[in-house]
MDAnalysis code that builds the backbone (N, CA, C; Angstrom):
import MDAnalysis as mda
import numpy as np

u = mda.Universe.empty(228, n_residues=76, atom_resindex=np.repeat(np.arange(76), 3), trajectory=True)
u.add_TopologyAttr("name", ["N", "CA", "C"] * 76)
u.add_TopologyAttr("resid", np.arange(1, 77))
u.add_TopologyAttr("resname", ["UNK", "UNK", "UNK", "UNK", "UNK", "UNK", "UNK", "UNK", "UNK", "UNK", "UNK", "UNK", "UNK", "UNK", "UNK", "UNK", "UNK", "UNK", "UNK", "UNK", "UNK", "UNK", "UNK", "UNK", "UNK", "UNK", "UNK", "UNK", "UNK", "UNK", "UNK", "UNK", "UNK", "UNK", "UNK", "UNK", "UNK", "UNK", "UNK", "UNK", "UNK", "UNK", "UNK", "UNK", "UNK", "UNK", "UNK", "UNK", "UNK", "UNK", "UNK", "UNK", "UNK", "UNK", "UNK", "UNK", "UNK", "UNK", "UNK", "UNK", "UNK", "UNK", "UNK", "UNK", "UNK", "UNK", "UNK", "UNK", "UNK", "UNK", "UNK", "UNK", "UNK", "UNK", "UNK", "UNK"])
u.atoms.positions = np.array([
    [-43.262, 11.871, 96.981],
    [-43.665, 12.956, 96.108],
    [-42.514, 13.267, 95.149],
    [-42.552, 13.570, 93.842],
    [-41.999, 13.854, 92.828],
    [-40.807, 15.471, 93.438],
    [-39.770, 15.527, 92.464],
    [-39.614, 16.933, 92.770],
    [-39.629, 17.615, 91.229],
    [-40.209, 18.433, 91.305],
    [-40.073, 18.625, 89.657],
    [-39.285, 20.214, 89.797],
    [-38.437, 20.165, 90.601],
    [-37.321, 20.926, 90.161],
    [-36.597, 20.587, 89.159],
    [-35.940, 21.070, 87.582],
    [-35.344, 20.477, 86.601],
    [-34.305, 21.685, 86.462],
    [-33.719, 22.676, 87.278],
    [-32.646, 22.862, 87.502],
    [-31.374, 22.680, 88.324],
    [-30.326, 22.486, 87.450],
    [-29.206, 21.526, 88.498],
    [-29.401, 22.341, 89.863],
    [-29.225, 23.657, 89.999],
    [-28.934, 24.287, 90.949],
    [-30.048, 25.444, 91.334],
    [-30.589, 25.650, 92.519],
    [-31.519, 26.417, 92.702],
    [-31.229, 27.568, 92.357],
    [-31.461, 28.881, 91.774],
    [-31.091, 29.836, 91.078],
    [-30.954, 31.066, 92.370],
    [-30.193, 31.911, 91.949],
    [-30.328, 32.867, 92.918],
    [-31.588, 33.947, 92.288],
    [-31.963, 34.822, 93.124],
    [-33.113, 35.593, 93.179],
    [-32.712, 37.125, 92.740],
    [-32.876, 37.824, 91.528],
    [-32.426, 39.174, 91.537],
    [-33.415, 40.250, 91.581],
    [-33.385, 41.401, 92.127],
    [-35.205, 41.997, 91.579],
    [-34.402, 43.300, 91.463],
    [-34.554, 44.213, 90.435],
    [-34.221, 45.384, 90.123],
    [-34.853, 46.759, 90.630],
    [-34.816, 47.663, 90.896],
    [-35.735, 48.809, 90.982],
    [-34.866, 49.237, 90.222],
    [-35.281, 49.652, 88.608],
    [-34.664, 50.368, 87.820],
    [-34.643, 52.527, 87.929],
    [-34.106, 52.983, 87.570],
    [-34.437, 54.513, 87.565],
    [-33.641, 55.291, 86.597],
    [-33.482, 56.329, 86.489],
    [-32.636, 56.894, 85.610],
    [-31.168, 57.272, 86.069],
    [-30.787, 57.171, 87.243],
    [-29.250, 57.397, 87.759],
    [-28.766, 56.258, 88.478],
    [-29.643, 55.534, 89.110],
    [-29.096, 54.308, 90.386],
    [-30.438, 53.464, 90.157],
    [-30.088, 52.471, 90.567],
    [-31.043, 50.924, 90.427],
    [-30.680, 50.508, 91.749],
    [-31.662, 50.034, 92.326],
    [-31.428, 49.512, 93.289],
    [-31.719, 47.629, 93.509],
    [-30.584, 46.979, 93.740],
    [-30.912, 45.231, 93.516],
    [-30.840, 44.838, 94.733],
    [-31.563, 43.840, 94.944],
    [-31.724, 42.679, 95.936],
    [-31.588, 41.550, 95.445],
    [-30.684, 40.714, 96.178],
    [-29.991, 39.628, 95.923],
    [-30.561, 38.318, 97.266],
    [-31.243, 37.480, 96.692],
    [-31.442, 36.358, 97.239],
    [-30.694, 35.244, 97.109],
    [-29.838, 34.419, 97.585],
    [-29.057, 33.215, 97.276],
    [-29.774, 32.031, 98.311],
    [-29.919, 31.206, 97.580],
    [-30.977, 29.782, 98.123],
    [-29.832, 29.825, 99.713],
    [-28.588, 29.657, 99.352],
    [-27.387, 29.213, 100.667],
    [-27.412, 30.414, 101.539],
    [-28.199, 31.256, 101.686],
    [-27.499, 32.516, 102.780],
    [-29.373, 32.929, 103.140],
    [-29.253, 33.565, 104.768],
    [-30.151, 33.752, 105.555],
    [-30.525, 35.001, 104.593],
    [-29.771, 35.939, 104.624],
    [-30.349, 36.944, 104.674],
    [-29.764, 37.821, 103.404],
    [-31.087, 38.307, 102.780],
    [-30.560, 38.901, 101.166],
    [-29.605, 40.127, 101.128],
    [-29.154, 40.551, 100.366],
    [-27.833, 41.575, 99.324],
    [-28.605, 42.711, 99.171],
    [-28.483, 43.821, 99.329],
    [-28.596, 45.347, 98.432],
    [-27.704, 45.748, 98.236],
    [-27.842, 45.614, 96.641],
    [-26.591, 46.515, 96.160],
    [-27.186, 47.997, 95.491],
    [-26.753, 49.335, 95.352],
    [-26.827, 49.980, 94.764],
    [-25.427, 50.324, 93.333],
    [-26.297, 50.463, 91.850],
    [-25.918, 50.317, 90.982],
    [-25.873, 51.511, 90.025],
    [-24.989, 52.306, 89.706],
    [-25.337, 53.748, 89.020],
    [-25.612, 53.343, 87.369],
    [-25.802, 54.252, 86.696],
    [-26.435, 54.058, 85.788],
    [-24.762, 54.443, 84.889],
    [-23.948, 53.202, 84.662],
    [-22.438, 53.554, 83.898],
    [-22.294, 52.098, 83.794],
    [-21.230, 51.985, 82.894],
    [-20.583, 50.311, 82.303],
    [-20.075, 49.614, 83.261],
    [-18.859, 50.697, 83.859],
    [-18.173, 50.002, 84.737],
    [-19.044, 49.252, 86.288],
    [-20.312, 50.175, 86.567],
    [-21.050, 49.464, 87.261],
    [-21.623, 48.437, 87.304],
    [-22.414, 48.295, 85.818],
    [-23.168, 47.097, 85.470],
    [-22.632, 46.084, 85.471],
    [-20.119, 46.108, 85.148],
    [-19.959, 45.587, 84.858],
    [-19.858, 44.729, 86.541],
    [-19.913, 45.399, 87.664],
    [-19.016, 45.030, 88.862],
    [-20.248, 44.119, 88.668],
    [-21.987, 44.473, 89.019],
    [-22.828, 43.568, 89.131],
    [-23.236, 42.615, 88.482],
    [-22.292, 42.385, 87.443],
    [-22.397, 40.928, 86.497],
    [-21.399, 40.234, 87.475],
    [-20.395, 40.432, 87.244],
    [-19.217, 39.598, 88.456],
    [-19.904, 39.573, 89.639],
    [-20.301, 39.995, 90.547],
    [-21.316, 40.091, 91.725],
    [-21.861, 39.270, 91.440],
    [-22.929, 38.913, 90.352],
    [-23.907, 37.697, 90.178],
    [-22.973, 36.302, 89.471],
    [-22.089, 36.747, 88.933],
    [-21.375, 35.698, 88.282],
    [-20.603, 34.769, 89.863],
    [-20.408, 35.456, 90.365],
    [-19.819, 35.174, 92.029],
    [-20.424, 33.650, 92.934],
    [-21.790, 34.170, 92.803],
    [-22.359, 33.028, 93.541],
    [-22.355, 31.493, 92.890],
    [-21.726, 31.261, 91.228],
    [-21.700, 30.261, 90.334],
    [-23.263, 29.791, 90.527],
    [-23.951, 30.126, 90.054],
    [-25.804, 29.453, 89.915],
    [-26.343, 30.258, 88.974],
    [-28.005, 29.941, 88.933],
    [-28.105, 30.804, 87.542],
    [-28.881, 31.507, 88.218],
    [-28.724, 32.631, 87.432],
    [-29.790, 33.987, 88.325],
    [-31.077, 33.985, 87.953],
    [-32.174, 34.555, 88.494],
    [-33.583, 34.698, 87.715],
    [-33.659, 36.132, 88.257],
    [-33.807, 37.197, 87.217],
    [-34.351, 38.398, 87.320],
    [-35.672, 38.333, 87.397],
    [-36.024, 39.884, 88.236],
    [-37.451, 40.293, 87.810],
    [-37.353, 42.181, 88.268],
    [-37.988, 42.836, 87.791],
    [-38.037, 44.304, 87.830],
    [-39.127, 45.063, 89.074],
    [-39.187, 45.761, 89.506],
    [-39.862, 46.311, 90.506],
    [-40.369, 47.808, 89.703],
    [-41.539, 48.126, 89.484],
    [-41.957, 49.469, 88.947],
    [-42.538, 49.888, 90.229],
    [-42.193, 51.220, 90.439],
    [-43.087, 51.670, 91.330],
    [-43.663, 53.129, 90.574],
    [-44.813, 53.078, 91.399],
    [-45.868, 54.108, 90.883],
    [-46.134, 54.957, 92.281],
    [-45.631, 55.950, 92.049],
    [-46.712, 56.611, 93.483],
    [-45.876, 56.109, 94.526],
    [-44.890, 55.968, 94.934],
    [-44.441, 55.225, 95.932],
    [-44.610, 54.097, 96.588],
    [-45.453, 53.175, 95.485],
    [-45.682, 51.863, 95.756],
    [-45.082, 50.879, 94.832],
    [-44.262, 49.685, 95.370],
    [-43.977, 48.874, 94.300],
    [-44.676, 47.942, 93.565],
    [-45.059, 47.659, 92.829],
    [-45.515, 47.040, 91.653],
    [-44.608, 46.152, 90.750],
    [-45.089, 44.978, 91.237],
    [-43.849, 43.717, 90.657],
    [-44.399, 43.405, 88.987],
    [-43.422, 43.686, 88.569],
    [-43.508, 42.908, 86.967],
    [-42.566, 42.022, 86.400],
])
């Protein structure tokens, strides 16, 4: 069977719950059992730690956002 993976490296996994003071991320890496929560405030110096955080694992990241409504999440 073919693999039609056409990235060098399997990407790590990011998913956001955005908000207006703190975001909350989950971090999947193809190499590790068990995923990352980081909490992220809403400032530079934060965003900047969680670029280095993702820059860390050397792979490419794939985002995606989490909306929740009502206390349910809703993937977009």
């Amino acid at each position: 069977m073919t693999d039609n993976n056409i990235t060098a490296s399997a990407p790590v996994l990011e998913a956001i719950d955005i908000s207006k003071e703190r975001h909350e991320v989950l971090i999947e890496a193809p190499d590790r059992i068990r995923g990352r929560r980081v909490s992220v405030l809403n400032n530079l110096d934060e965003f900047d730690r969680l670029i280095s955080l993702l820059r860390s694992y050397q792979r490419p990241v794939r985002v995606g956002r989490c909306h929740v409504v009502r206390g349910l999440a809703v993937d977009g």
